[in-house]
ZADREN-650211 format. One record per residue (C-alpha): residue in three letters; x, z, y. Coordinates in pm, whole numbers, padded with zeros to 5 digits, always signed. Layout:
<pts>
ALAXZY/...
</pts>
This chain:
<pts>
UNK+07762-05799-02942/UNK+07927-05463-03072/UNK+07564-05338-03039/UNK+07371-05594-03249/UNK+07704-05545-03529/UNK+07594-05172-03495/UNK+07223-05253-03551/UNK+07271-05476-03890/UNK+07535-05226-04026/UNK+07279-04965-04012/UNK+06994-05250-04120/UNK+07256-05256-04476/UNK+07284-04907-04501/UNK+06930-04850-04488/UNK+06862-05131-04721/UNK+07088-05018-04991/UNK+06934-04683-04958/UNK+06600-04770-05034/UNK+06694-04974-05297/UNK+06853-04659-05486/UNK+06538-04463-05414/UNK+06358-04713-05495/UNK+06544-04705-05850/UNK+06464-04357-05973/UNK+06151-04335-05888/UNK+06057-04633-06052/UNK+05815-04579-06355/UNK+05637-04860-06456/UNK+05551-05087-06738/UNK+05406-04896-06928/UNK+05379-05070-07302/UNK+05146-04853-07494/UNK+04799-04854-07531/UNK+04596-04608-07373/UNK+04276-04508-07550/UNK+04193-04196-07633/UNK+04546-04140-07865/UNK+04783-03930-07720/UNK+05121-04101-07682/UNK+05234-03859-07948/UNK+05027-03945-08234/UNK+05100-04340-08137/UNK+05469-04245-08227/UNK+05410-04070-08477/UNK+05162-04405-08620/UNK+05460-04637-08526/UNK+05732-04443-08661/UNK+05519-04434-09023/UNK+05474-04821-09052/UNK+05843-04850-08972/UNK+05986-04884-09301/UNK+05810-05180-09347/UNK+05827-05411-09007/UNK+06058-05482-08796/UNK+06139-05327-08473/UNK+06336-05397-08208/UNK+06420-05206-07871/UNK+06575-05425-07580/UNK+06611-05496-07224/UNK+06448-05788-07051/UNK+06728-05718-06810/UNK+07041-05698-07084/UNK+07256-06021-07111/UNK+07343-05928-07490/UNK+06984-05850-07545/UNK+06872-06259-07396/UNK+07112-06350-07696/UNK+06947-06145-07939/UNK+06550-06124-07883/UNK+06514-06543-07932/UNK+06754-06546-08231/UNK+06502-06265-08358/UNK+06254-06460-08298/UNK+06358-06756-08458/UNK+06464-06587-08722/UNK+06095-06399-08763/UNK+05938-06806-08721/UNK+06059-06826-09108/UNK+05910-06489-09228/UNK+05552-06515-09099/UNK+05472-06227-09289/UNK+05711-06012-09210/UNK+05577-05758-08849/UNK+05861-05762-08553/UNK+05747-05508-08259/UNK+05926-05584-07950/UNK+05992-05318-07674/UNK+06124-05398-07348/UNK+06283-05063-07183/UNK+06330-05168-06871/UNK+06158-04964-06639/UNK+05983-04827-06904/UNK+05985-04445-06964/UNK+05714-04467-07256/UNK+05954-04740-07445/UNK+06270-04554-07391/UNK+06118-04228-07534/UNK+05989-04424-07864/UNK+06324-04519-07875/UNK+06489-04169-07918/UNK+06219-04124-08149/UNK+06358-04345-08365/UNK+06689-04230-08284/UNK+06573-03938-08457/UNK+06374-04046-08749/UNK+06637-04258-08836/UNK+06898-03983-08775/UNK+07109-04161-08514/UNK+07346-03971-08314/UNK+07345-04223-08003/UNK+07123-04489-07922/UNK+07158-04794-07726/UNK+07030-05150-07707/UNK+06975-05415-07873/UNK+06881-05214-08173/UNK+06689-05306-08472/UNK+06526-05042-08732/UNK+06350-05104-09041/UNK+06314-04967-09383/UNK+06422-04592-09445/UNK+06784-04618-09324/UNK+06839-04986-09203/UNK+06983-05007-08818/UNK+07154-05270-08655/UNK+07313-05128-08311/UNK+07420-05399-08102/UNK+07413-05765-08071/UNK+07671-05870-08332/UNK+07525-05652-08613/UNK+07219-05783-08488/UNK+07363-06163-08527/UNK+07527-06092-08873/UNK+07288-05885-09062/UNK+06927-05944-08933/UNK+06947-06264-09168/UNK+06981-06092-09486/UNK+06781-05786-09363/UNK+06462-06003-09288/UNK+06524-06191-09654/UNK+06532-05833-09825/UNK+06230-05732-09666/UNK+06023-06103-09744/UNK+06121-06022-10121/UNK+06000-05649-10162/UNK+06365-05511-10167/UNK+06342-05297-09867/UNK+06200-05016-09817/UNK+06466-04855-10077/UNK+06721-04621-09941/UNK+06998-04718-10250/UNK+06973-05076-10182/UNK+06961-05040-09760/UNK+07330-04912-09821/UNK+07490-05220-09817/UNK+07435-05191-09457/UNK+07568-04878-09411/UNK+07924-04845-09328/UNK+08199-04610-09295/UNK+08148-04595-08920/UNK+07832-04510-08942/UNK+07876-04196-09215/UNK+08149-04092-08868/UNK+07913-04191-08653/UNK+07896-03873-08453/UNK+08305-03866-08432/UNK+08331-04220-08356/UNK+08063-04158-08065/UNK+08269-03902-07941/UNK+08563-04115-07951/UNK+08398-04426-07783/UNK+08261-04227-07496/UNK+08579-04059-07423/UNK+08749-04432-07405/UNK+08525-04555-07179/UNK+08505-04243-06951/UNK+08918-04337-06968/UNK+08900-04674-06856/UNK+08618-04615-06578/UNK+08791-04339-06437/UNK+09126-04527-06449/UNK+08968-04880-06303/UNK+08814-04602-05977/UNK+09146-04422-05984/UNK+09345-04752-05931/UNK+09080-04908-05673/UNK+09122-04634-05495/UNK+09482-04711-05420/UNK+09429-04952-05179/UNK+09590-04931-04803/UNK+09272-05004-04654/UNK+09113-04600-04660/UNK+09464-04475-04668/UNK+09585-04615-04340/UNK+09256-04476-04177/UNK+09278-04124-04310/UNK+09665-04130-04223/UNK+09547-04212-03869/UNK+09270-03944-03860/UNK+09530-03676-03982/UNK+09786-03730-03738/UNK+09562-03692-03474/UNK+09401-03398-03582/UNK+09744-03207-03620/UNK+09815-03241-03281/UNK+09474-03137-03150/UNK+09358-02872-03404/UNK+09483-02620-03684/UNK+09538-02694-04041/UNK+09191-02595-04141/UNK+09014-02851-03941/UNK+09240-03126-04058/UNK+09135-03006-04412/UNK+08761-03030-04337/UNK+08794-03293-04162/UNK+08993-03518-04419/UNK+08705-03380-04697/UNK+08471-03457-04441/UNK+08556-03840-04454/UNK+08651-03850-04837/UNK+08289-03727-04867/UNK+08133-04001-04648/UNK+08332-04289-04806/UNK+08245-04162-05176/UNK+07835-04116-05050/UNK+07875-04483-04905/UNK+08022-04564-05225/UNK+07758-04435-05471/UNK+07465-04575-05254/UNK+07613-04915-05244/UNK+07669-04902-05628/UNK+07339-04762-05700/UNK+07135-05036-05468/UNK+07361-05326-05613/UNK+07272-05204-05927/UNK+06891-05155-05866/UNK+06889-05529-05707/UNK+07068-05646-05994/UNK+06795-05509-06269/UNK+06538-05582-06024/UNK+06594-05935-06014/UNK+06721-06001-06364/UNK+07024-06201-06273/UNK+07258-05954-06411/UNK+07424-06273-06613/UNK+07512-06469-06298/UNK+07587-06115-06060/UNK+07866-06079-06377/UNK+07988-06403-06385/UNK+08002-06389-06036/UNK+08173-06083-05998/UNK+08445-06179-06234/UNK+08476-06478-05987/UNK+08534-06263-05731/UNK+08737-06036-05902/UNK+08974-06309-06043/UNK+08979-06468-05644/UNK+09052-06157-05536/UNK+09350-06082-05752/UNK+09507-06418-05696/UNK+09495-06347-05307/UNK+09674-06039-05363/UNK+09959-06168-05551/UNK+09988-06447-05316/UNK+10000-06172-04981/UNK+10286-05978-05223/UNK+10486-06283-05315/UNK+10487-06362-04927/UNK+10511-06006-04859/UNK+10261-06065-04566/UNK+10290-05747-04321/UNK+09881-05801-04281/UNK+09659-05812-04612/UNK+09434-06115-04638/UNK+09146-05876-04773/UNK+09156-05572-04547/UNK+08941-05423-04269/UNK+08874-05673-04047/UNK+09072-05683-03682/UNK+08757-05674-03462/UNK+08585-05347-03657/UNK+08946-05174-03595/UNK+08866-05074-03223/UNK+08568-04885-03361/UNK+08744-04691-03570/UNK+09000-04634-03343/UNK+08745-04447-03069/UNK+08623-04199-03389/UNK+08978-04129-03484/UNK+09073-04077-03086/UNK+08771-03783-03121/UNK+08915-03587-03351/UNK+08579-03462-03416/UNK+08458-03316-03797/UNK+08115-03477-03720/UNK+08305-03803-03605/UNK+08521-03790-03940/UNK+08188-03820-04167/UNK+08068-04066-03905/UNK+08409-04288-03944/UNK+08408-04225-04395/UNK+08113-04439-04363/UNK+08198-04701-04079/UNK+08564-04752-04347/UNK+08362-04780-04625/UNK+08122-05040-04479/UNK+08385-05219-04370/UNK+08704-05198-04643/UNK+08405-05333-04890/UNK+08568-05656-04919/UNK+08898-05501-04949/UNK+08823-05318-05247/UNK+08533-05495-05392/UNK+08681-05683-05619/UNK+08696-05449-05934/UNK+08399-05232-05769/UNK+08187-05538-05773/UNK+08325-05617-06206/UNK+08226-05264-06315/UNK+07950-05251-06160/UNK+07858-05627-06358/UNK+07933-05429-06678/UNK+07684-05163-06596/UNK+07456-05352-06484/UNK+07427-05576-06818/UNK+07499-05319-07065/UNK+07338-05048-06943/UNK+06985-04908-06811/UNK+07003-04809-06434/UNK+07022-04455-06547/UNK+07252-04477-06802/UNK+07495-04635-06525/UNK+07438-04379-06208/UNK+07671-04032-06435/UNK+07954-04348-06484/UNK+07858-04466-06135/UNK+07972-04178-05995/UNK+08235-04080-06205/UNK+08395-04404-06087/UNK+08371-04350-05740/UNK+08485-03960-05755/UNK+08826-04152-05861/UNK+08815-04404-05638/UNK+08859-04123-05346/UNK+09058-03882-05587/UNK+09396-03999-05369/UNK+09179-03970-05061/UNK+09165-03607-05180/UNK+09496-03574-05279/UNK+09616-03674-04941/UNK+09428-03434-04767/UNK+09513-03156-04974/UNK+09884-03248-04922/UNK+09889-03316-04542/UNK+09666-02970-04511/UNK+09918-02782-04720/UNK+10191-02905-04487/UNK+10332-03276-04574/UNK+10388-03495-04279/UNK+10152-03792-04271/UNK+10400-04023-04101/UNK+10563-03944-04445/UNK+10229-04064-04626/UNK+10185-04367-04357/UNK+10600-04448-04440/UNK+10571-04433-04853/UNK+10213-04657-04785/UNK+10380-04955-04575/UNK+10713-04936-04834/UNK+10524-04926-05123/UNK+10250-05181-05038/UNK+10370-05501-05163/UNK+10419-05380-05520/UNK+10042-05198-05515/UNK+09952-05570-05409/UNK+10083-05705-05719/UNK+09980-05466-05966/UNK+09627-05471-05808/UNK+09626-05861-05833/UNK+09735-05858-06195/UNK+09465-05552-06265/UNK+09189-05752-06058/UNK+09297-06131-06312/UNK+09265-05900-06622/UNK+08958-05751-06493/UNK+08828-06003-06398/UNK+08857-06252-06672/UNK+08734-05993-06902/UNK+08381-06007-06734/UNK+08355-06386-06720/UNK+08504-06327-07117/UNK+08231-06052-07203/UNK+07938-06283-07049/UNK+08037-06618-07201/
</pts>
């Protein structure tokens, strides 16, 4: 039995794996036409007609974008006249590129999608500028009024004139928030009880620069585990196009999730409800008896396969967010910037126990402090939660 557990573990890992290689090297769907003109003088032809139609970069894999490209195109049913190119980017190298291009021509600091470009200075970034604006915008250009850069400026706003500061500004908030939803996932008694484990035996059966490598040796395994997982949810997710119902979903689980922890700190249960299950904990007690560095790395990834459903819950919601407002490669630098601090107290730990603080000390703070971690995670997971079923309805 303990074999055949081993066997599908492995089966997942593998799985997961492929699916993020599978991810970057995908490059297909190609949407230009190949004959004889270099892909360079196509731009060049598409940017110079662009003043005058309509054109719109999305992905087919984008819940905002499903919202947008049919009210386009209902919209474009009552201007028959009036050219709307569609480009799909997903999985589309040729598409995205076209898209900086008009990033530049249209002197854009940042792009994203849904966008819309037309005239000399007209952009609509986003699906409620999209919504509010394309109206008027396809109604100027049926009566002759665009292109003309004086009269596009009623569509230019202060934020856009900042555009570069405000960029700067919105990046560094959300670089906040993901780093602070890993930081506070990563607080979880699940890993921490494990490493405390692995620690204590190592100081009685080796000096303090083993239990160093060994404790980085783990924090490394459990962030790899991490980043594959993320990166072959993510790939499945685009792959399949159900990035609506994985983020309503996920919310779902992340709103189940928090309501389970509240209800284990209210009744101050001595065992979580979502932790590492009872019959995996014999396995990881024969790597931590070891006391091995290649058995640490071995047990990072046997606690991250199984504390998954411990700390899924807001894992599983950010990953949602990427997945539906973001390509696959715009997610993987936030991907792992998430997960580097989800094991930042992993590596805090270590650092202190190798420096000299007693783990029982760690282990003692972890069981006193657990109930109220419980709480505030439950409350964090609600919010979190709710905000992804929110951001999808």
């Amino acid at each position: 039995m303990l074999k055949t557990k081993y066997n599908i573990a492995l089966f997942l890992i593998l799985i997961l794996f492929t699916q993020a290689v599978y991810a970057l090297d995908g490059d297909a769907n190609f949407s230009y036409d190949h004959t004889g003109v270099s892909q360079e003088d196509q731009i060049r032809q598409l940017i110079s007609t662009a003043n005058t139609t309509v054109t719109v970069f999305y992905s087919s894999h984008c819940s905002s974008c499903s919202r947008v490209i049919p009210f386009i195109e209902n919209l474009s049913e009552s201007y028959p006249e009036i050219e709307v190119q569609y480009y799909d980017l997903y999985n589309s190298t040729e598409n995205l590129t076209l898209m900086y291009e008009f990033g530049v021509r249209y002197n854009m600091h940042y792009v994203s999608y849904p966008i819309l470009f037309t005239g000399d200075t007209v952009v609509l970034p986003g699906m409620s500028p999209i919504m509010e604006n394309a109206g008027d915008v396809f109604d100027s250009l049926d009566k002759g009024l665009i292109p003309d850069t004086d009269y596009e400026k009623q569509w230019l706003t202060e934020d856009e004139y900042s555009q570069e500061e405000d960029l700067g500004e919105d990046i560094l908030t959300d670089l906040s928030i993901i780093a602070a939803a890993g930081l506070l996932d990563g607080i979880n008694p699940c890993a921490f009880a494990v490493l405390v484990f692995l620690l204590v035996s190592l100081m009685a059966s080796g000096p303090g620069k083993k239990v160093l490598i060994s404790g980085l040796l783990y924090t490394s395994a459990v962030f790899i585990f991490y980043v594959l997982a993320g990166l072959g949810i993510m790939c499945i997710v685009g792959f399949s196009g159900l990035s609506f119902y994985f983020s309503i979903f996920a919310g779902i689980v992340a709103i189940t999730a928090g309501l389970i922890n509240i209800t284990d700190a209210l009744q101050k249960n001595p065992e979580a409800s979502l932790s590492i299950p009872a019959s995996s904990k014999g396995v990881i007690g024969r790597f931590i008896a070891k006391a091995t560095l290649p058995s640490s790395f071995f047990l990072g990834i046997i606690v991250g396969m199984f504390e998954l459903p411990c700390t899924g819950g807001i894992y599983l919601a950010i990953i949602s967010l990427f997945s539906s407002e973001m390509t696959f490669y715009e997610g993987v630098p936030y991907l792992i910037l998430y997960n580097f601090f989800f094991v930042m107290p992993l590596l805090l730990i270590t650092f202190a126990v190798a420096l000299g603080l007693s783990p029982k000390f760690v282990d003692f703070a972890r069981i006193k402090y657990r109930n109220k971690l419980r709480l505030v995670m439950g409350i964090v997971l609600i919010i979190i939660g709710a905000f992804v079923v929110w951001w999808q309805i």
